[in-house]
C-alpha positions as CSV (number, residue, x, y, z in Angstrom):
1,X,-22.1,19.6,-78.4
2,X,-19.0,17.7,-79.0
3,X,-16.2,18.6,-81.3
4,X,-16.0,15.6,-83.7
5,X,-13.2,16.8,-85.4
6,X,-11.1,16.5,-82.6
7,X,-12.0,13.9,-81.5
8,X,-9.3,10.5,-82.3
9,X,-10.0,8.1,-84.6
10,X,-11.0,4.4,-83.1
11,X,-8.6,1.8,-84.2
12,X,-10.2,-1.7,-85.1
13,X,-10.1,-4.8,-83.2
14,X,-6.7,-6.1,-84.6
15,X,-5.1,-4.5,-81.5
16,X,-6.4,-7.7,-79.3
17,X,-3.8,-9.4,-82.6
18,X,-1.1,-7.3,-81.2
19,X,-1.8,-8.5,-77.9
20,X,-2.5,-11.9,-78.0
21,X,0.8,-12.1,-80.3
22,X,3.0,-10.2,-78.1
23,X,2.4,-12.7,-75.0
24,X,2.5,-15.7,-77.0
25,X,6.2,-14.6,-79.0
26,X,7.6,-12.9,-75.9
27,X,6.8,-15.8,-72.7
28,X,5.2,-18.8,-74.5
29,X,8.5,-19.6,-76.7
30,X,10.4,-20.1,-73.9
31,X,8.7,-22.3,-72.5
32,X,8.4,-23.8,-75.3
33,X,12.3,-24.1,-75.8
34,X,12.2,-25.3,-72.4
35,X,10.0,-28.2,-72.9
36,X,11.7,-29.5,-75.9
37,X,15.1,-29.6,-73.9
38,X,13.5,-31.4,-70.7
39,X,11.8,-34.1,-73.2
40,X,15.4,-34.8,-75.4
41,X,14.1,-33.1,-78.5
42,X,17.6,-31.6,-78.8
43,X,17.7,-31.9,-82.4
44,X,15.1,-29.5,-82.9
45,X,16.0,-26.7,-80.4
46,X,17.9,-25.1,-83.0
47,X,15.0,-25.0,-85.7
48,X,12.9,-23.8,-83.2
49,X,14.9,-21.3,-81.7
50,X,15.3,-20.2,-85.5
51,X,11.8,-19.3,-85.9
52,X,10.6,-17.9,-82.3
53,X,13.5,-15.4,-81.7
54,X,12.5,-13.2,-84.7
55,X,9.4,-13.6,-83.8
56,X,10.6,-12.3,-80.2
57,X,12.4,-9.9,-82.0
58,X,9.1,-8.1,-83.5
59,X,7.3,-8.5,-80.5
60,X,9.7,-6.6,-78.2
61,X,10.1,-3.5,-80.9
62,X,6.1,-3.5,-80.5
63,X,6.3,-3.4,-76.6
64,X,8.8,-0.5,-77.2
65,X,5.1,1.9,-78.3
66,X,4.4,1.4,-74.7
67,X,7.9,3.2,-74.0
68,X,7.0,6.1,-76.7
69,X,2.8,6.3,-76.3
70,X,0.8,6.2,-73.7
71,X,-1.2,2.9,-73.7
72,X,-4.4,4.2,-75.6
73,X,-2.1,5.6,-78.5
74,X,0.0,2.7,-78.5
75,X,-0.1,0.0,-80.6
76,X,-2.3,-2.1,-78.2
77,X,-4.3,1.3,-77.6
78,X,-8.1,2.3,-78.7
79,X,-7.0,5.4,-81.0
80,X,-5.0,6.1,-83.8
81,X,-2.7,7.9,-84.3
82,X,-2.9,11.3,-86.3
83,X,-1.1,10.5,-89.5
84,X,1.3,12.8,-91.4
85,X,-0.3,15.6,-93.4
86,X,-0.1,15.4,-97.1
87,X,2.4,17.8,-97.7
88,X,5.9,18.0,-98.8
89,X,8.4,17.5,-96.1
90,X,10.7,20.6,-95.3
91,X,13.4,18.3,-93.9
92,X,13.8,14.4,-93.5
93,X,16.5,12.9,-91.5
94,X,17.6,9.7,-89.5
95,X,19.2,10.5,-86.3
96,X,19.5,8.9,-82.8
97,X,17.8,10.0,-80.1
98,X,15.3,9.7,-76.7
99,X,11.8,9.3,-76.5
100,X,11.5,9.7,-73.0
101,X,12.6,7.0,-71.6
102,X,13.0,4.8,-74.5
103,X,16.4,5.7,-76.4
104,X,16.5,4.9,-79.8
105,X,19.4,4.4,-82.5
106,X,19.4,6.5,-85.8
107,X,18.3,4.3,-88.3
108,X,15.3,3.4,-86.7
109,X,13.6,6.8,-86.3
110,X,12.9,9.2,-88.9
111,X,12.1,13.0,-88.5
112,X,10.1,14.7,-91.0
113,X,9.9,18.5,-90.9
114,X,6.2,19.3,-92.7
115,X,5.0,23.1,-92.8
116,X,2.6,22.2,-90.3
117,X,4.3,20.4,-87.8
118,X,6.8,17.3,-86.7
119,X,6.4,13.9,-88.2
120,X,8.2,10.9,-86.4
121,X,8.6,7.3,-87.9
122,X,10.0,4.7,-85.7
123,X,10.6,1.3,-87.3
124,X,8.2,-1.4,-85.8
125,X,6.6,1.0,-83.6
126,X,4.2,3.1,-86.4
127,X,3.8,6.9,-87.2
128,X,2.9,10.2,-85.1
129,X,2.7,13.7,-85.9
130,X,2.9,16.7,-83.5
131,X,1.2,20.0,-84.9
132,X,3.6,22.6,-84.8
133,X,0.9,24.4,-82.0
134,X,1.2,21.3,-79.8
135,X,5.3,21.9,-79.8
136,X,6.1,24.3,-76.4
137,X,9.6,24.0,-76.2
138,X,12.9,23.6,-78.5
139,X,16.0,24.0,-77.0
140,X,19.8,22.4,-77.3
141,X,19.8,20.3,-74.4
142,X,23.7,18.1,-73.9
143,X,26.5,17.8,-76.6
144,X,25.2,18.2,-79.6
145,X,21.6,17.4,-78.5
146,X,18.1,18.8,-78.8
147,X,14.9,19.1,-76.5
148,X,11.4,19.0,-77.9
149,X,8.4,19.5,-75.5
150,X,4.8,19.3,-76.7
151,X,1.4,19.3,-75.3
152,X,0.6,16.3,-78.1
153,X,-1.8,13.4,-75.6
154,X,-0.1,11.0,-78.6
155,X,3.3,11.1,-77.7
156,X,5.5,11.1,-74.2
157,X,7.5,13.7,-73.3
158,X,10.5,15.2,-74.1
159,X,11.5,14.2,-77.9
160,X,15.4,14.4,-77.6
161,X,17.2,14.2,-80.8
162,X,21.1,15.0,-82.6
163,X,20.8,16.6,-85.5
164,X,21.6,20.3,-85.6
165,X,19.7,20.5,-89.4
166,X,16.7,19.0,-87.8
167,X,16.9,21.8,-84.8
168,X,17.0,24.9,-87.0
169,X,14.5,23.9,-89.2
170,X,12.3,23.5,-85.9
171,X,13.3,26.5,-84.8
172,X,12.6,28.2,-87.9
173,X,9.1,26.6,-88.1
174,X,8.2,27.6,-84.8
175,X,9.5,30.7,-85.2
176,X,7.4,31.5,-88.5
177,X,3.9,30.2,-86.3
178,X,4.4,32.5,-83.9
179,X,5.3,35.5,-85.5
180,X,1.5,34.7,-87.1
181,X,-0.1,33.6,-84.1
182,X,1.3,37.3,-82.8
């Protein structure tokens, strides 16, 4: 018998939107640009350039969940994601970091500590959560950095972050599920 409540949640078909957008803003413009300068429509390469390179812009901070997620958690992927519990955060902060390969600037990413686990916002790139039972390892890792490992399928390993408030409360978290798992 299968576990249903385990089992992801199927995203709709707006992902084949994602997709279809994300070729058409990130290798159609250009050759779109292109065209215009090889037929003289020079006066309008600026307008158009106004309007396609935002569009770029979005498009390449949504081929950045292929850097965090594994494709069927992505953006473009079949499942969602496992959205934050509804409970009152412990701890919020912005701070820099690495999502395994992918390094991201502080602004952009959001920690949330929740009594249950991590939550992670990254702007243009959605929401994920990580139980505090799916986190295996938190360490300091280089000047004034952090290691998270996890067993979560929704994320890519390791989470590294720079915020020493962030850490502890981890730590702390962690530290309280075990001594109850125990």
């Amino acid at each position: 018998m299968d576990d249903i409540e385990n089992k992801p949640e199927l995203r709709s078909r707006k992902r084949y939107f994602f997709m279809i957008y994300c070729i058409v803003a990130l290798f159609v413009w250009p050759i779109g640009a292109v065209w215009m300068i090889l037929n003289g429509y020079m006066e309008y390469v600026t307008s158009y350039a106004l309007v396609a390179v935002p569009l770029a812009l979005i498009a390449m901070l949504m081929m950045l969940s292929l850097a965090i997620s594994p494709l069927k958690y992505s953006i473009f992927g079949p499942y969602e994601r496992t959205p934050f519990p509804n409970e009152v955060p412990l701890l919020e902060r912005s701070t820099g970091g690495r999502i395994a390969l992918a390094q991201i600037s502080g602004p952009l990413v959001k920690y949330a500590v929740y009594p249950s686990g991590l939550g992670i916002s990254i702007l243009g790139t959605g929401k994920t959560f990580i139980p505090t039972h799916a986190i295996t390892v938190i360490k300091p890792h280089f000047l004034n950095s952090y290691k998270l490992e996890h067993n979560s399928p929704e994320l890519r390993n390791p989470v590294i972050f720079n915020n020493r408030e962030l850490y502890e409360a981890l730590r702390k978290l962690c530290g309280m599920h075990e001594t109850i798992r125990s």
